[in-house]
C-alpha positions in Angstrom: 86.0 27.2 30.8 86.7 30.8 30.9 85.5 31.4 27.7 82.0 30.1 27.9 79.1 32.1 29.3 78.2 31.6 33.0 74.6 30.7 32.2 75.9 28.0 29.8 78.3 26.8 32.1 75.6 26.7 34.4 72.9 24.6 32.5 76.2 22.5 31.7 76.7 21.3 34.5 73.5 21.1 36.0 72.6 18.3 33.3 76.2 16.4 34.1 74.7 16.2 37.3 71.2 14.9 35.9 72.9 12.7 32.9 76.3 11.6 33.9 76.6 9.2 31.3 74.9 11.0 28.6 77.3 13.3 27.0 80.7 12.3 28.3 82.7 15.2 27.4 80.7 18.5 28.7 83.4 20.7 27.4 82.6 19.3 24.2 78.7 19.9 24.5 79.4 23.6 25.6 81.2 24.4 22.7 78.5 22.9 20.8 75.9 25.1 22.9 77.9 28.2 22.0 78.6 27.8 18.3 75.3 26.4 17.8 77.6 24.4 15.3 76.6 20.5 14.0 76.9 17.8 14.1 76.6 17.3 18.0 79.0 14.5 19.5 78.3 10.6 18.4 77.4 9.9 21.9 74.1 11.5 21.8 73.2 10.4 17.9 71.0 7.1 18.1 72.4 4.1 17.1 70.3 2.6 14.1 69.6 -0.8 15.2 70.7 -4.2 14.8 68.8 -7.5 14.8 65.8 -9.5 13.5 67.0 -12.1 10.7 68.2 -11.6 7.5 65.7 -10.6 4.6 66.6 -14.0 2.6 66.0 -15.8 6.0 62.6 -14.4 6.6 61.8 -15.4 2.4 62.7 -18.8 3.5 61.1 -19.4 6.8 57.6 -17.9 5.3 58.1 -20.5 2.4 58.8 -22.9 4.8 55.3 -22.3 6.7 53.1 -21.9 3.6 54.4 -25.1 2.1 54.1 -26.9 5.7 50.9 -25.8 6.9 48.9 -28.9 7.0 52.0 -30.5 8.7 52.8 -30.0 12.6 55.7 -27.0 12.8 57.9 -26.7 15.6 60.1 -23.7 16.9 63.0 -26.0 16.5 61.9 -26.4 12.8 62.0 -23.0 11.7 64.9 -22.3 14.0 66.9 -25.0 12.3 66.3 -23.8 9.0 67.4 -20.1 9.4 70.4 -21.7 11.3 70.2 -20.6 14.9 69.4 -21.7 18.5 65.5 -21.8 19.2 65.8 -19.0 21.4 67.9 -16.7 19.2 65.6 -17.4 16.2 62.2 -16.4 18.1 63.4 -13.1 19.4 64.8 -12.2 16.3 61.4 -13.5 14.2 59.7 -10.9 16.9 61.9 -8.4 15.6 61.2 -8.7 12.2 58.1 -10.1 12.1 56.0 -7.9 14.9 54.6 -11.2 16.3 56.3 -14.5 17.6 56.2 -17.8 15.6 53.6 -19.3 17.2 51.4 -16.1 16.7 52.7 -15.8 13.2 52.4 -19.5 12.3 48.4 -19.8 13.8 47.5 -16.3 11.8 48.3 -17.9 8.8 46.4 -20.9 9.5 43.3 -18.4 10.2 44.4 -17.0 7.1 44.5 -19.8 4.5 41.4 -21.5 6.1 39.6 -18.4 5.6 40.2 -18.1 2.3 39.4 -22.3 1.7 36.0 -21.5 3.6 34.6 -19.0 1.5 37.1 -20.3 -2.1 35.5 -23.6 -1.7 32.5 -25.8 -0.7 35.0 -28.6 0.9 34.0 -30.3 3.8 35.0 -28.0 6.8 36.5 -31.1 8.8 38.6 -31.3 5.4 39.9 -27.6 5.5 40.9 -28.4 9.4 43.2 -31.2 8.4 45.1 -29.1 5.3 45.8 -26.3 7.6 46.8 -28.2 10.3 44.2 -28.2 12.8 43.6 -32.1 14.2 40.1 -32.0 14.2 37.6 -29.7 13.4 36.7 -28.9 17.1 40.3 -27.6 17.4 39.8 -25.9 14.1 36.0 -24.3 14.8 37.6 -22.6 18.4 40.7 -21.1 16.6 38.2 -19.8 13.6 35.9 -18.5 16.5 39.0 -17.1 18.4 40.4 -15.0 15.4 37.3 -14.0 13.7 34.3 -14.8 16.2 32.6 -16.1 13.8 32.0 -20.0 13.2 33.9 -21.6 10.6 30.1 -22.2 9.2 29.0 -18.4 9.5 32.1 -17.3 7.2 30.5 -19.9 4.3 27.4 -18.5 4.9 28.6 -15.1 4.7 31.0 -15.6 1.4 30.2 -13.2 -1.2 27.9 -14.6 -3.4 26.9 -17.3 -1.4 22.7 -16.0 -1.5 22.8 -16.8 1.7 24.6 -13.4 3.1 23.9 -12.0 6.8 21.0 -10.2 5.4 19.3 -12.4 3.5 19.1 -14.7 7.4 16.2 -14.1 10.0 13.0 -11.8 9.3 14.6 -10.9 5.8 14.3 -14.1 4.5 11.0 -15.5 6.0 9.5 -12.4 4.1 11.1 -13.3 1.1 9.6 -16.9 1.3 6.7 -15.8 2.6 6.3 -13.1 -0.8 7.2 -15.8 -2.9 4.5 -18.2 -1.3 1.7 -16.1 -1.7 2.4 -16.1 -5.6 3.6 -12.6 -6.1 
């Protein structure tokens, strides 16, 4: 200890106080102060980390969902496919994913009916039943939840529909009204 500085010795030991278990060799951290020499000790380097599922588990578990939609999906489901306990699989879906299953599973739903809304001019209560929804009340609040805007207001609004948000209200009466007086 001798050979160290008395101001590094100092700071030393004022942060073994502060941080017992951070560093836990301060003779080793002092030398490092000194020398100004790297790397530091492993103790302090982050540890990359570990978990969420497997890149060829994720492939098939979003597979899974996109070919399943219209059909009821449990946790157990998707669990059982990437081969773990319910529990195990949804924290490590969060981890991979940014969002749990249920989240994940319902934003795809949003998703593909989205795109069948304003792709298509299928019955709506048609669209609720191939993405899963059980009627098209349940599917009209979970449009109106994620977009708040009725599943009828997004075909209204598809491009190319005519019928865009500013052809609605004064805009078109004036139109009809232009058109009506033969001009």
């Amino acid at each position: 200890m001798d050979s160290f500085p008395d101001d590094v010795i100092d700071v030393t030991e004022r942060l073994a106080e502060a941080l017992p278990g951070f560093i836990p060799d301060w003779s080793r951290a002092r030398f490092y102060l000194v020398s100004g020499r790297a790397p530091w000790p492993t103790a302090i380097r982050p540890t990359p980390a570990h978990g969420g599922l497997a890149a060829g588990t994720l492939r098939r578990v979003g597979e899974y969902v996109e070919r399943e939609l219209a059909n009821p999906i449990t946790l157990h489901d998707l669990a059982s496919l990437a081969g773990l306990s319910d529990c195990h699989f949804a924290r490590a879906f969060k981890q991979s994913v940014g969002m749990p299953p249920h989240r994940y599973l319902m934003t795809r739903r949003v998703e593909r009916a989205k795109a069948l809304i304003q792709a298509t001019d299928r019955p709506l209560a048609e669209i609720a039943l191939e993405v899963g929804c059980c009627d098209q009340s349940h599917f009209s609040r979970l449009i109106v939840r994620a977009t708040g805007r009725t599943p009828r207001a997004l075909r209204r609004a598809r491009p190319g529909s005519g019928d865009e948000d500013a052809l609605s209200g004064v805009v078109a009466w004036n139109r009809q009204a232009y058109s009506a007086a033969g001009a």
